[in-house]
Structure formats: C-alpha cells, structure tokens
C-alpha positions in Angstrom: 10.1 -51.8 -43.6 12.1 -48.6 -42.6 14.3 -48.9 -45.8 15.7 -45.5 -47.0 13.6 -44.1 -50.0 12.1 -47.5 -50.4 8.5 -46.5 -49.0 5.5 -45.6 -51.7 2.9 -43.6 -50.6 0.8 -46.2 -48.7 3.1 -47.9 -47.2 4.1 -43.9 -45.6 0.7 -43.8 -44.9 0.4 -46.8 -43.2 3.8 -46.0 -41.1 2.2 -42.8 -39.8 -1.5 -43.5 -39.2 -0.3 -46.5 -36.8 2.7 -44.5 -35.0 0.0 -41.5 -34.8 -2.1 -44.0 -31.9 1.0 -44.3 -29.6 1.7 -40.6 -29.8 -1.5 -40.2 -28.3 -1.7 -43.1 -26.6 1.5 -41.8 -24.8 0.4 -38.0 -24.7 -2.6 -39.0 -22.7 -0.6 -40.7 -20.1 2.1 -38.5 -19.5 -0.8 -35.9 -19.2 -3.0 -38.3 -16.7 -0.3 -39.1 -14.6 2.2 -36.0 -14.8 -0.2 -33.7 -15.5 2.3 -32.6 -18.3 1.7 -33.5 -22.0 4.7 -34.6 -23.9 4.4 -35.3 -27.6 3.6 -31.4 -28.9 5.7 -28.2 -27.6 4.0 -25.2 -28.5 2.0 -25.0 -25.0 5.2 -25.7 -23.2 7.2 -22.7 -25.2 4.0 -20.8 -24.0 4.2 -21.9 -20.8 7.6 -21.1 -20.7 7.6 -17.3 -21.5 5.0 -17.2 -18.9 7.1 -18.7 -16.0 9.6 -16.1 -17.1 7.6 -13.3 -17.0 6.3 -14.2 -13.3 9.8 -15.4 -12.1 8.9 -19.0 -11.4 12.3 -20.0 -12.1 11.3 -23.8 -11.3 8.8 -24.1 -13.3 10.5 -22.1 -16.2 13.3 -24.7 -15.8 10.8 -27.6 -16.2 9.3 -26.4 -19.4 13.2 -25.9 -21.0 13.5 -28.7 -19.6 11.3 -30.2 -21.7 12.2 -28.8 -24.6 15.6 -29.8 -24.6 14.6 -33.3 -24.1 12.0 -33.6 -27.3 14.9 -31.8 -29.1 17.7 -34.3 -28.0 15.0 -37.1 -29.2 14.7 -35.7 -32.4 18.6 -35.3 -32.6 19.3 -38.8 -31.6 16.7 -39.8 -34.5 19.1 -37.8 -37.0 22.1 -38.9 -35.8 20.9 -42.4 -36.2 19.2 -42.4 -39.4 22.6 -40.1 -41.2 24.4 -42.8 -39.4 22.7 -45.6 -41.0 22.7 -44.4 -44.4 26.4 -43.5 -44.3 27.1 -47.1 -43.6 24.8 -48.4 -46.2 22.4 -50.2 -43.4 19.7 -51.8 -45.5 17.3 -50.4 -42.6 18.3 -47.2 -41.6 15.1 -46.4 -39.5 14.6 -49.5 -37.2 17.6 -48.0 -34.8 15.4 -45.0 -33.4 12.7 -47.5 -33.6 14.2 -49.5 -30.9 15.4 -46.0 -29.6 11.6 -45.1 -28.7 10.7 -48.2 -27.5 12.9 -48.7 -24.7 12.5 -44.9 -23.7 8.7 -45.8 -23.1 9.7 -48.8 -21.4 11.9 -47.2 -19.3 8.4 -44.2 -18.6 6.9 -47.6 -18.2 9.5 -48.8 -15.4 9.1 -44.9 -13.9 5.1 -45.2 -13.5 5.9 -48.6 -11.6 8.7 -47.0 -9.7 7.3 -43.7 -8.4 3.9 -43.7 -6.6 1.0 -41.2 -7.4 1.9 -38.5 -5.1 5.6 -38.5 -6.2 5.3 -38.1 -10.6 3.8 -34.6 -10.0 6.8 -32.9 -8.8 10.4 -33.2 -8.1 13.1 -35.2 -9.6 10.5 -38.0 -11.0 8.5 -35.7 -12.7 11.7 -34.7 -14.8 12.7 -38.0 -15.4 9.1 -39.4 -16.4 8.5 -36.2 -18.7 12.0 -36.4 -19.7 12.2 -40.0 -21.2 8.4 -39.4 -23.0 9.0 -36.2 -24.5 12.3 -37.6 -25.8 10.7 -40.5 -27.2 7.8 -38.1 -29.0 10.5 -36.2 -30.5 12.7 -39.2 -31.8 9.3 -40.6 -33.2 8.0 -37.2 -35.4 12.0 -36.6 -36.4 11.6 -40.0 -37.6 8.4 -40.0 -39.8 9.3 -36.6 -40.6 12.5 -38.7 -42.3 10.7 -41.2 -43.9 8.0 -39.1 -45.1 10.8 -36.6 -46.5 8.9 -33.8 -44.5 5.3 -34.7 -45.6 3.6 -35.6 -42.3 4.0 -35.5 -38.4 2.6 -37.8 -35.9 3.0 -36.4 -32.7 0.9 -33.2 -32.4 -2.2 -32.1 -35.0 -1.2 -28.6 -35.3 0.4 -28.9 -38.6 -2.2 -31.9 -39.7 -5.3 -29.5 -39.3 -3.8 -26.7 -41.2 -3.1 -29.0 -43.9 -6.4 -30.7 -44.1 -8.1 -27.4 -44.0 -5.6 -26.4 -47.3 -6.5 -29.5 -49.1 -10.2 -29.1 -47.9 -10.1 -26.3 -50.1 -8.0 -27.9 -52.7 -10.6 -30.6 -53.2 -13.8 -28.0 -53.4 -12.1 -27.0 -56.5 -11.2 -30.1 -57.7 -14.7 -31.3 -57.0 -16.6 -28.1 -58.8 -14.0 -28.8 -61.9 -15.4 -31.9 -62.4 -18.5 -31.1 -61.9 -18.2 -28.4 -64.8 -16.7 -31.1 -67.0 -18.9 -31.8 -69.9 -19.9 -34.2 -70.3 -19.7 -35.1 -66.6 -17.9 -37.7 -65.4 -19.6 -41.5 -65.1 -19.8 -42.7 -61.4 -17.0 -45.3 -61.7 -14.7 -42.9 -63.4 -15.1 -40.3 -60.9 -14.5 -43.1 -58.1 -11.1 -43.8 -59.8 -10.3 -40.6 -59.9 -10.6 -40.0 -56.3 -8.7 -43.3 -55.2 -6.0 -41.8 -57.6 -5.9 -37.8 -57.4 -3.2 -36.4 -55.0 -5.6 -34.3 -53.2 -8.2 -36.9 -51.8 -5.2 -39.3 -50.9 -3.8 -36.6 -48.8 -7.3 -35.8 -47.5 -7.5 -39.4 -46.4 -4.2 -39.8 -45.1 -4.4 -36.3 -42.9 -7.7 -37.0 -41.6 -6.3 -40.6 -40.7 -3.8 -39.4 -38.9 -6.2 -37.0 -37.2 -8.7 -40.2 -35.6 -5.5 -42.3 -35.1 -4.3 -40.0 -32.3 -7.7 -39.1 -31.4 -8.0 -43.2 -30.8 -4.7 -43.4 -29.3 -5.5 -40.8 -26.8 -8.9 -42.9 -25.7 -7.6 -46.4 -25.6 -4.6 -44.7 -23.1 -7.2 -42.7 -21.1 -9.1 -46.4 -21.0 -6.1 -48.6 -20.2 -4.8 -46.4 -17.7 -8.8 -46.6 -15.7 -8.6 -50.1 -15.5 -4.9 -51.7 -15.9 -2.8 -48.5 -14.4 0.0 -51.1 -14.1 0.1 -52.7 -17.5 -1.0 -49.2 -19.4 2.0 -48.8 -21.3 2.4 -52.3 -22.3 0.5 -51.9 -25.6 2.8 -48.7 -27.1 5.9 -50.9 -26.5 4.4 -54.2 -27.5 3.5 -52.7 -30.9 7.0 -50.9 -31.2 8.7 -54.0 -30.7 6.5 -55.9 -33.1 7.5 -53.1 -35.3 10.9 -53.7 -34.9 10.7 -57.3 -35.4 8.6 -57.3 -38.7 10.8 -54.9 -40.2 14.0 -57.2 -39.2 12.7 -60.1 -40.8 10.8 -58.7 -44.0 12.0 -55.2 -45.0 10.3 -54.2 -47.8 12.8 -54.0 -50.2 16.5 -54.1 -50.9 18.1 -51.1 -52.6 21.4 -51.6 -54.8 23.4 -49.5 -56.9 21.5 -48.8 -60.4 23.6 -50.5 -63.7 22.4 -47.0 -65.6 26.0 -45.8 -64.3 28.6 -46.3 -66.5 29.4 -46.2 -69.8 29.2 -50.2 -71.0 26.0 -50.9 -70.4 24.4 -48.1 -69.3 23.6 -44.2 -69.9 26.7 -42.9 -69.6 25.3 -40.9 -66.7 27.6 -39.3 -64.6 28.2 -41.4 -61.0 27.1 -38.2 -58.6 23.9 -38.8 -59.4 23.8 -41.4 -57.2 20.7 -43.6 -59.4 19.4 -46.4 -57.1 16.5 -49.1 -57.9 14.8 -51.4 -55.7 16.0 -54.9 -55.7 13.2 -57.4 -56.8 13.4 -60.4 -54.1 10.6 -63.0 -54.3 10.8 -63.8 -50.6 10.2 -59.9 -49.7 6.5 -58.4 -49.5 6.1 -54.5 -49.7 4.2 -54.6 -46.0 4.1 -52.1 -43.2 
C-alpha cells in the first residue's frame, strides 16, 4: 500500500482523502479538550509573536513548544521513510504509519489519564498537545512523501488556494470547449472530465476539503457522547491501515532489465529504471 513510487493517482487520492478525516477528527479533539488545535501551525506562529511581544513567556514557550513538536513529527516521518528506502524496504511508509498511531494512542491514554480541569494547563497540557501535534506533523510529512509534494492533509490553507487556482483553471478549460466547433457530444465531454488533469485535481482538493470537514464533526460527535472511547476510531482505522498494507501492498518494485547491455538499452545504471512487479495474488487497493 505505502510502496515507494508505486501509487497512481487514485490510489494518492484515496490515501489522502481518508488520512484527511483523522486530521480533523484529531484537530477537533485536541481543540475540545485542550483548547489548543494541533494539526495546522500558522495560528500558533501567530500566537507566538504575540506572547513575545506581551512578555508572556509561558505561553510563548507553549506555542514553540508546539512547534517543535509538529516539526520533530515531520522529521521522524523523513527519517523513517529515507531510512526505508535506503534499505530497499518494500513498504517504506507503513513505519510512520505505526509511528502516528501509537502517538494518538498514547493522546488517547493522556485524555484517560488527566481529568478535565488538569489538560488545560501545566505539564498535561504539553504532553497531550505534544504527542498530537507530533503525530499531525509525521502524518502531512508523510502524504507530502507519497504524494511527491502534491497534497497536505492536515490543515486546508494550502488546499483552498489550490482549488481556488484550479477553479480558475477549469473556467477556461470549460469556455475552450465550449468554443470548440463543433461542440463536444455529452458523453465525450463526460470523458473528458473523468480524464483531464484539472477536474481530477478539482475532485481530489475539494475531497480533501469535506474529508476534514467530516473528520472534524464525527470527533466533535464522538467526543459528546463516548468522551472515553473518542479516539478509538482514528487509531482503529490507522491500525487497519497498517495491517492492510502488511498483507497486500500494492505492488512489488524490482530492478528494471532495460540496464545493461545484453538484453537491454544499454542505458547507463545511474538512472536507477524500476518497474512494478506483476504478482497475481497482489490488488492495487488503498
């Protein structure tokens, strides 16, 4: 499932419309029950110059903090993806996978731990925000990976500003057709949508979008009327993810035979050429 360079479109698609749920799934309790959101940092950088410029040292701390621990999540993602393909793991992604899911078990354990009064301050608040934000920033670093750069899951910043470009990059690939003559038949124009770049992106952005959106409602829900078991769902899924990708990767990669000079091109063994293995027992799922 998480096999380097082995993911097509939809199957990236797939990857980050369902992480984009537990992102906000997690956001929202973080937020509900440490009055601190965790999977974007912008408002915390904010937040931070702010503390500075009114000397509240504490809370200045906090929001570095913060930001150091979303950072080391997103380093540990690195270290462990550049890890995995160094040693030629066929999954190089299911590590900070695993990572994520037992930080959010461990913010799990925390919410069980410290009572209501206690999250919002001190020492538990650090180590409740600590463990989420680091497991927000392992998650984007890692979709940011497999998606070489194309989409983020755990803040929409980034995902409006690119669906209001491509809004504007469909207009005008709407109006073209439209001034094609003669015009396009119905069913041609619905294959060309389902097949453009532009509308796929549109889809995938705007997915994305209602994912978190979702995410952030079923955690607002679960948290109203199973406080105890909220954050069961986010690991449950993570482990499944785990699990699914452990037993049916989606494809095996091997060394190409168009390197080398017998029987293939003669090309030159830096370029590193790869295909995917064909396997009858694999399925190309997500």
């Amino acid at each position: 499932m998480f096999a380097a360079q082995a993911h097509s479109f939809t199957q990236q698609a797939r990857l980050a419309i369902t992480l984009a749920w537990v992102a906000g799934y997690t956001n929202i309790i973080t937020f509900i029950t440490c009055a601190t959101a965790t999977s974007h940092m912008s408002g915390t950088v904010a937040n931070l110059g702010r503390h500075v410029s009114q000397g509240e040292w504490t809370l200045a701390m906090f929001s570095l903090f913060l930001l150091v621990s979303f950072l080391i999540g997103a380093l540990a993602s690195g270290v462990c993806t550049e890890t995995g393909r160094r040693r030629g793991w066929g999954s190089i992604y299911v590590l900070p996978i695993l990572i994520e899911m037992v930080l959010l078990a461990l913010f799990a354990f925390g919410l069980e731990v410290y009572d209501h009064g206690a999250r919002q301050s001190g020492p538990p608040l650090f180590a409740l925000t600590g463990v989420a934000a680091a497991a927000m920033g392992l998650q984007n670093a890692t979709i940011t990976r497999i998606s070489s750069g194309v989409v983020r899951t755990t803040h929409l910043t980034g995902v409006l500003t690119d669906l209001g470009l491509e809004s504007a990059q469909f207009a005008f690939w709407a109006l073209d057709q439209r001034r094609n003559s003669p015009p396009l038949p119905p069913r041609a124009m619905v294959r060309s949508l389902s097949t453009h770049a532009t509308p796929r992106r549109l889809a995938l952005l705007a997915s994305i979008l209602g994912s978190f959106a979702i995410g952030a409602c079923l955690g607002s829900a679960a948290h109203a009327t199973v406080e105890r078991w909220a954050m069961f769902p986010p690991v449950l899924f993570l482990l499944w993810l785990v699990y699914r990708d452990a037993t049916t990767p989606i494809a095996g990669i091997e060394a190409s035979d168009l390197i080398g000079g017998r029987s293939g091109m003669n090309l030159s063994p830096a370029l590193g050429v790869f295909h995917v293995r064909k396997d009858a027992d694999r399925r190309a799922q997500v």
